[in-house]
Every structure is written in structure tokens, then in C-alpha cells.
C-alpha positions as CSV (number, residue, x, y, z in Angstrom):
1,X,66.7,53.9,-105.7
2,X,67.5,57.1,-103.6
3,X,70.4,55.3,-102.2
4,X,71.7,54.1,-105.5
5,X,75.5,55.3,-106.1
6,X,75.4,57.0,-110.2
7,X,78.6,57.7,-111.4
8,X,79.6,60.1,-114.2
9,X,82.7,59.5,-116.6
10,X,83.3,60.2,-120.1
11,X,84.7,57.5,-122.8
12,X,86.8,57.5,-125.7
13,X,88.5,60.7,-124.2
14,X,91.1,61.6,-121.5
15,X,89.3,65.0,-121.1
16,X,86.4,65.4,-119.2
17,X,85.3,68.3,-121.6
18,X,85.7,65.5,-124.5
19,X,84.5,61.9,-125.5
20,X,81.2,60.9,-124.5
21,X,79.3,61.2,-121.6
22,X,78.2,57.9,-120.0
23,X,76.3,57.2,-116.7
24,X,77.4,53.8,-114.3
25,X,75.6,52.4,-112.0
26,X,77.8,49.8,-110.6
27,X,75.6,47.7,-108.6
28,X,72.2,47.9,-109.6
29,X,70.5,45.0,-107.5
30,X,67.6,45.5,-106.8
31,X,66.3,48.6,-109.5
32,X,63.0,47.9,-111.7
33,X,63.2,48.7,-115.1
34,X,61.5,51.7,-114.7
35,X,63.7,53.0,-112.3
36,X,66.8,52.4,-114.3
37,X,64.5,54.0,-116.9
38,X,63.8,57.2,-114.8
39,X,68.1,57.4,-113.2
40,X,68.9,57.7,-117.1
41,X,66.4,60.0,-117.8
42,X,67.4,62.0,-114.6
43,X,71.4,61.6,-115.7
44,X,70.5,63.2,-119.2
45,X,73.7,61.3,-121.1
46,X,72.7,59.2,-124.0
47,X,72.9,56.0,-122.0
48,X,73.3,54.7,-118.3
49,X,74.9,51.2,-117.5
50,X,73.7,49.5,-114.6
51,X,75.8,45.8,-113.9
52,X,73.7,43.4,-111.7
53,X,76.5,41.2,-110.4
54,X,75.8,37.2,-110.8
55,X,77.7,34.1,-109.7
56,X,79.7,33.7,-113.0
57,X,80.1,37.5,-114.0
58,X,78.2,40.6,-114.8
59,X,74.7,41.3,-116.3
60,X,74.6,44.7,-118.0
61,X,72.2,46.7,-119.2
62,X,71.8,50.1,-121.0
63,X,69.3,52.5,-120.9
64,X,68.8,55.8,-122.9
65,X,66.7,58.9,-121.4
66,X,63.7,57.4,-123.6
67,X,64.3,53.6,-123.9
68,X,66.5,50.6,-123.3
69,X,69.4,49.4,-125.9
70,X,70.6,46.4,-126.4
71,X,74.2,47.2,-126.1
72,X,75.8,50.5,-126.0
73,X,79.7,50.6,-126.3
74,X,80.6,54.2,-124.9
75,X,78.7,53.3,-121.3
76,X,80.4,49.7,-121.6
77,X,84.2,51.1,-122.0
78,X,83.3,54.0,-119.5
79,X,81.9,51.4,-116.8
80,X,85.1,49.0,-117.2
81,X,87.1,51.7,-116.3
82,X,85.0,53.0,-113.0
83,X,84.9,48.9,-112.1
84,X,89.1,49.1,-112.5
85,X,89.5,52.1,-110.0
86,X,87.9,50.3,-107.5
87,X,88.5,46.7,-107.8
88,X,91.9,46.8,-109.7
89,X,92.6,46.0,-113.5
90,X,91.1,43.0,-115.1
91,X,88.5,41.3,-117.4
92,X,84.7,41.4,-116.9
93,X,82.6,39.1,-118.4
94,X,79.3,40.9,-119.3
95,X,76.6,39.3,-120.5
96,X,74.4,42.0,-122.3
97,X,70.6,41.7,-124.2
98,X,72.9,41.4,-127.4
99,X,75.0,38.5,-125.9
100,X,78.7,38.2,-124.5
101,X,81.0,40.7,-124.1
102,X,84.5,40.7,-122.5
103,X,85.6,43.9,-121.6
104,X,89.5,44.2,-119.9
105,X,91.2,47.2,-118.5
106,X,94.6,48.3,-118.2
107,X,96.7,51.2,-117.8
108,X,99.2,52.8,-120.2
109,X,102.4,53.9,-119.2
110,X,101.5,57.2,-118.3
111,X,99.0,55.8,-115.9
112,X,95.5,56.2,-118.0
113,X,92.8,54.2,-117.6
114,X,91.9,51.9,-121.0
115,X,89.2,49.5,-121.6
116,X,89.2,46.9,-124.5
117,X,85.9,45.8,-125.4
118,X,84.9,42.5,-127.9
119,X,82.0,42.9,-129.4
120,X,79.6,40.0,-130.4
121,X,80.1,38.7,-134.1
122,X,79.2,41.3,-136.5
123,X,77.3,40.4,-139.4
124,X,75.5,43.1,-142.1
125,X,72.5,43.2,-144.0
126,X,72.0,44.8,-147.4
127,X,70.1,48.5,-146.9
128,X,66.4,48.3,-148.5
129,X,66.3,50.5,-151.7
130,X,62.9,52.1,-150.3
131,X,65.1,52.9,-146.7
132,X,68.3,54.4,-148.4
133,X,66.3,56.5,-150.6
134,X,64.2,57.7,-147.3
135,X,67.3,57.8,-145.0
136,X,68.9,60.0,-147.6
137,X,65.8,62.3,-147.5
138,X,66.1,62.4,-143.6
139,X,69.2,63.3,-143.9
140,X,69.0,65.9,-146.7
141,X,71.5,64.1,-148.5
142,X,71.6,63.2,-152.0
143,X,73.5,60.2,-154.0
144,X,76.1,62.4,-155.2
145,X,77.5,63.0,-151.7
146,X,78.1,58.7,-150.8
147,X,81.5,57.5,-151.8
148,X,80.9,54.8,-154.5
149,X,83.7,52.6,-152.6
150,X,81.9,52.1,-149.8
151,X,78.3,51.2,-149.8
152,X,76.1,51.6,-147.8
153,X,75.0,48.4,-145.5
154,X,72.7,47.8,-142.0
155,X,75.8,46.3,-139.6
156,X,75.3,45.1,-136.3
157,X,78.0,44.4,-133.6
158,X,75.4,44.2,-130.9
159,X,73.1,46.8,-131.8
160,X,71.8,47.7,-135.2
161,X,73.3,51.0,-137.4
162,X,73.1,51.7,-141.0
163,X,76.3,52.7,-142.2
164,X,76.8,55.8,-145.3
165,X,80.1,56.5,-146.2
166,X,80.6,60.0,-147.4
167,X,83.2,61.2,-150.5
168,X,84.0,64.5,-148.0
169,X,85.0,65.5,-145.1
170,X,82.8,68.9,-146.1
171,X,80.0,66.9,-146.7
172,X,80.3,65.3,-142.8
173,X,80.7,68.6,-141.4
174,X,77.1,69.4,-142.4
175,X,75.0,67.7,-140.3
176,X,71.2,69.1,-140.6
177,X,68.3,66.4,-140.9
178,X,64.7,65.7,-139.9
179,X,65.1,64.6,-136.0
180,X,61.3,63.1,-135.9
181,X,61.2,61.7,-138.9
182,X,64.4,59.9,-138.9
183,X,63.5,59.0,-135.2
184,X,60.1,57.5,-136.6
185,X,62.3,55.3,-139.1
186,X,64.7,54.0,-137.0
187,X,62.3,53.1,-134.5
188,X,60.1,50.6,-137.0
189,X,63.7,49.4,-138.1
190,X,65.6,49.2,-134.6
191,X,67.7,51.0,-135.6
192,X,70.3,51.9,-132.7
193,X,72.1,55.1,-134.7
194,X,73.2,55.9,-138.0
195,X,77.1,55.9,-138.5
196,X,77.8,58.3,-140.9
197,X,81.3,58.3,-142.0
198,X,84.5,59.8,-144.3
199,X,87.3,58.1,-144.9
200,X,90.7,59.9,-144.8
201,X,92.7,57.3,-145.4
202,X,93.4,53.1,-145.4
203,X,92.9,53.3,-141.8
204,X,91.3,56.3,-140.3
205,X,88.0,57.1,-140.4
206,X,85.9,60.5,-138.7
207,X,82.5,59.7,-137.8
208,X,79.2,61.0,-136.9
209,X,75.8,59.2,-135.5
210,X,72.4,60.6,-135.4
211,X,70.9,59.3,-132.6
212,X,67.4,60.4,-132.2
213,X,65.8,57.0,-130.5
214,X,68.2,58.7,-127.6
215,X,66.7,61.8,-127.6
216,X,69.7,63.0,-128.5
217,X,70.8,64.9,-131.8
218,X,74.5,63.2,-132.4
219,X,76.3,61.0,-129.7
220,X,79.9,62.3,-129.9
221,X,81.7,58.7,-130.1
222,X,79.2,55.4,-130.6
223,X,81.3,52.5,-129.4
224,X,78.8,50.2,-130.7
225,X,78.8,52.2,-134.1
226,X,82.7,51.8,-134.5
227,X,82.3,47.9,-133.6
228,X,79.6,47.5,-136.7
229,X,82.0,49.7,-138.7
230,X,84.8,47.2,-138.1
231,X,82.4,44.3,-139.0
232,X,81.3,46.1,-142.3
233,X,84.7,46.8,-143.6
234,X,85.7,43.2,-143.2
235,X,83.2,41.3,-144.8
236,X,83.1,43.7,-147.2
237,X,87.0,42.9,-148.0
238,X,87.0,47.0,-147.5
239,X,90.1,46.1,-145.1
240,X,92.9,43.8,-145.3
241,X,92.4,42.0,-141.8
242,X,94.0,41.9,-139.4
243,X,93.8,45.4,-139.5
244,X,93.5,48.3,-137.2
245,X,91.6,51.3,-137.4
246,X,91.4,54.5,-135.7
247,X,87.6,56.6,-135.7
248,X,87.6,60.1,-134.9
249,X,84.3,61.4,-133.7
250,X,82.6,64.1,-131.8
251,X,85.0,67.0,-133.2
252,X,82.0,68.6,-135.2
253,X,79.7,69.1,-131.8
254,X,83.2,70.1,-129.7
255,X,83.6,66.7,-127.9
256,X,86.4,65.0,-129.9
257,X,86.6,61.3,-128.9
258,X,88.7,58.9,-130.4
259,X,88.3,55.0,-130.8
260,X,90.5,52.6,-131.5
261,X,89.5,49.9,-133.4
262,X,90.9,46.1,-134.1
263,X,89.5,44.5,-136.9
264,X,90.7,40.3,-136.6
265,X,90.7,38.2,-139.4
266,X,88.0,35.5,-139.3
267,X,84.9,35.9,-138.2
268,X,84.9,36.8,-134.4
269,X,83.8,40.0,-133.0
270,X,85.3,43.3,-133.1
271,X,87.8,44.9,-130.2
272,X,86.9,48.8,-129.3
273,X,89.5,50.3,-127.3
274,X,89.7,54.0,-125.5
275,X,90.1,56.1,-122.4
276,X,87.7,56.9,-119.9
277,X,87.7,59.2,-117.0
278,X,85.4,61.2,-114.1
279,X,84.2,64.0,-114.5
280,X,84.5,66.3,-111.8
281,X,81.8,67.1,-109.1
């Protein structure tokens, strides 16, 4: 563990004073759980990704400072993009606790890193009356401030989020709940965050995500989050797939990240794209 090599890059961002934070441990052969457990916690970003090379591909795994996740998108894009300095552009096959996920890298023409992501397939549950009503509380939201035209669902694109659509940006910028309890409630539920979100138009969306099983108050761009977003609007018929999407996050806490999302017609999973890059020293 002392010799382990814990890299430090930020997703969804070209500026290291943007997106979101993301530790990468590259090769972690070798590491316990509890020692991934304890590099996170020492790393203090809302997750770590440690790959364990195989013969066929790449095991990943995510860990928060308090727990592991089953998937994190944010640490998966950022990680893509330390493996493509390195090793050279190309697609990694990770297999994660959620299941499968391709991830390829490229550069744009100004020579940026990007990563691509597909998430598993998405699928979404109806939200229990009992949790809205509770979330809402946690929140210190009421009724009034949901936008009737999109309601609220439990989607999951490789980790679990409940998703409330807000009828104003106002409403979004206000972001003041009840850390413990809401951490309490999305523990019993596995819940991974909550995506809150306004729509500004057919195809852009800005986002915010709770994220207290993290020990975290918001994460400032939630991969994962954007994924089950993408699912949601699709089998709601919310979008006209194939359709793509674009999710601003992170402006409200001074990290502004943006994620691009592809939304296929079908039923396959969802493709997250974005920027990564070091940050310095």
C-alpha cells in the first residue's frame, strides 16, 4: 500500500479548478478492501477507482471515503483518461460490481483528453409514495416545486438514484436539506445519490446530487446520475431517442462540469462522455 501510485484528475471538466474530483489507482493488485477503503478515505474525493488488471480486461472498483459503490461514472471517465496518457487511446473493458462497461478514449482536435462511457441497461422503478413524501421532507421541498412533466422515478444505470425534476432553475439553486437523515434513507434504500434536476430546454438539463452515503454534501457532476437520467427520459418517452443531451452540474458549489450525454434508441445502455485532466502537484 505505501508504494501504491494514487493519481489525481478531475472529470467532466478541462479545468482543474472544475468538474469533479476523482482518485485512480491504476494497478491495484494486490490492495485489501480495507486498504482501498483507507487510500479513498486518505484521497478525500468522493470516490477512488482502483483497476485490478485480468487476462480479458479490467476489474474496477469504486470506493467512497465511507463505503464502496457499485459503479461510479466521474472516477470511471477520469481513470480512462489517466489509462490513455500512458498506454495510448483505446477501449477498456471494465467489468464493475454493477456489470460491463466499455469505456473508449480519444482526443479532440484541439488535443483533449475524452472518455465515452456505456453504461449497463438502465431500467427505473416507480418512487414509493411513503419515500417521495420523506425525500421531499429531507429535502425541504414541497410538491409545488416538482415539474408535473417529469415525475419523479428510482433509475439505475449501474447504481441506484432517485430522480426529482424541478419547475425552476431558482428552486435548484437552493440546495439546503437534512444531511443525516437523508443519509439514513438512502442507506436502507441503496440509494447511490439523488439527481435533482431542471430542465431548460428539449435537451439540456442542470443538475445537482446530494450525496451524503459519500460523506459528501453535493458531488459537482455524477456520471452515474446522468447515465440513469438518460435511462429515465427514454422509457419514460420524455425524449425522442436517439437523442442527445447535454447536463450541466457543479455550477451552484463553483465546480461547473459538463456531461454529455447519448441517449440510443432501444434498450441498451446509456453513453456518458466528457474531459478529464491532472490536477497539478
Amino acid at each position: 500500500m505505501g508504494t501504491t501510485e494514487v493519481l489525481r484528475y478531475v472529470a467532466f471538466s478541462g479545468d482543474p479548478s472544475g468538474g469533479n474530483p476523482a482518485g485512480v489507482v491504476l494497478d491495484a493488485t494486490g490492495l485489501t478492501d480495507d486498504e482501498m477503503l483507507a487510500i479513498a478515505a486518505d484521497v478525500g474525493f468522493s470516490e477512488t477507482a482502483f483497476l485490478l488488471p485480468r487476462p480479458d480486461g479490467l476489474d474496477a472498483r469504486y470506493f467512497s471515503p465511507l463505503a464502496e459503490v457499485t459503479f461510479c461514472g466521474h472516477a470511471t471517465i477520469a481513470t480512462a483518461v489517466a489509462h490513455a496518457e500512458r498506454r495510448g487511446a483505446g477501449t477498456l473493458h471494465l467489468r464493475t460490481r454493477a456489470g460491463d462497461v466499455p469505456v473508449r478514449t480519444g482526443r479532440t482536435a484541439d488535443g483533449a483528453w475524452t472518455a465515452t462511457l456505456t453504461s449497463v441497461p438502465p431500467r427505473t422503478v416507480p418512487l414509493d409514495d411513503g419515500d417521495r413524501r420523506d425525500l421531499l421532507a429531507l429535502l425541504r421541498l414541497s410538491a409545488d416545486d416538482l415539474d408535473p412533466a417529469l415525475p419523479p422515478r428510482v433509475a439505475y444505470a449501474g447504481a441506484w438514484h432517485p430522480v426529482l425534476a424541478l419547475a425552476s432553475r431558482e428552486r435548484l439553486a437552493v440546495l439546503d436539506y437534512d444531511m443525516a437523515g437523508l443519509g439514513r434513507l438512502m442507506a436502507e434504500r441503496d440509494w447511490t445519490t439523488v439527481a435533482l434536476v431542471w430542465r431548460q430546454d428539449a435537451a439540456t438539463f442542470h443538475a445537482r446530487n446530494p450525496f451524503p452515503p459519500g460523506g459528501v454534501v453535493e458531488d459537482p457532476a455524477t456520471g452515474a446520475a446522468a447515465a440513469a437520467l438518460g435511462g429515465h427520459l427514454r422509457e419514460g418517452g420524455h425524449v425522442e431517442a436517439p437523442a442527445r443531451l447535454t447536463v450541466l452540474q457543479g455550477a451552484d458549489m463553483g465546480r461547473p462540469s459538463t456531461l454529455s450525454v447519448h441517449v440510443p434508441a432501444g434498450t441498451g445502455g446509456i453513453e456518458v462522455s466528457g474531459t478529464a485532466v491532472v490536477i497539478p502537484g
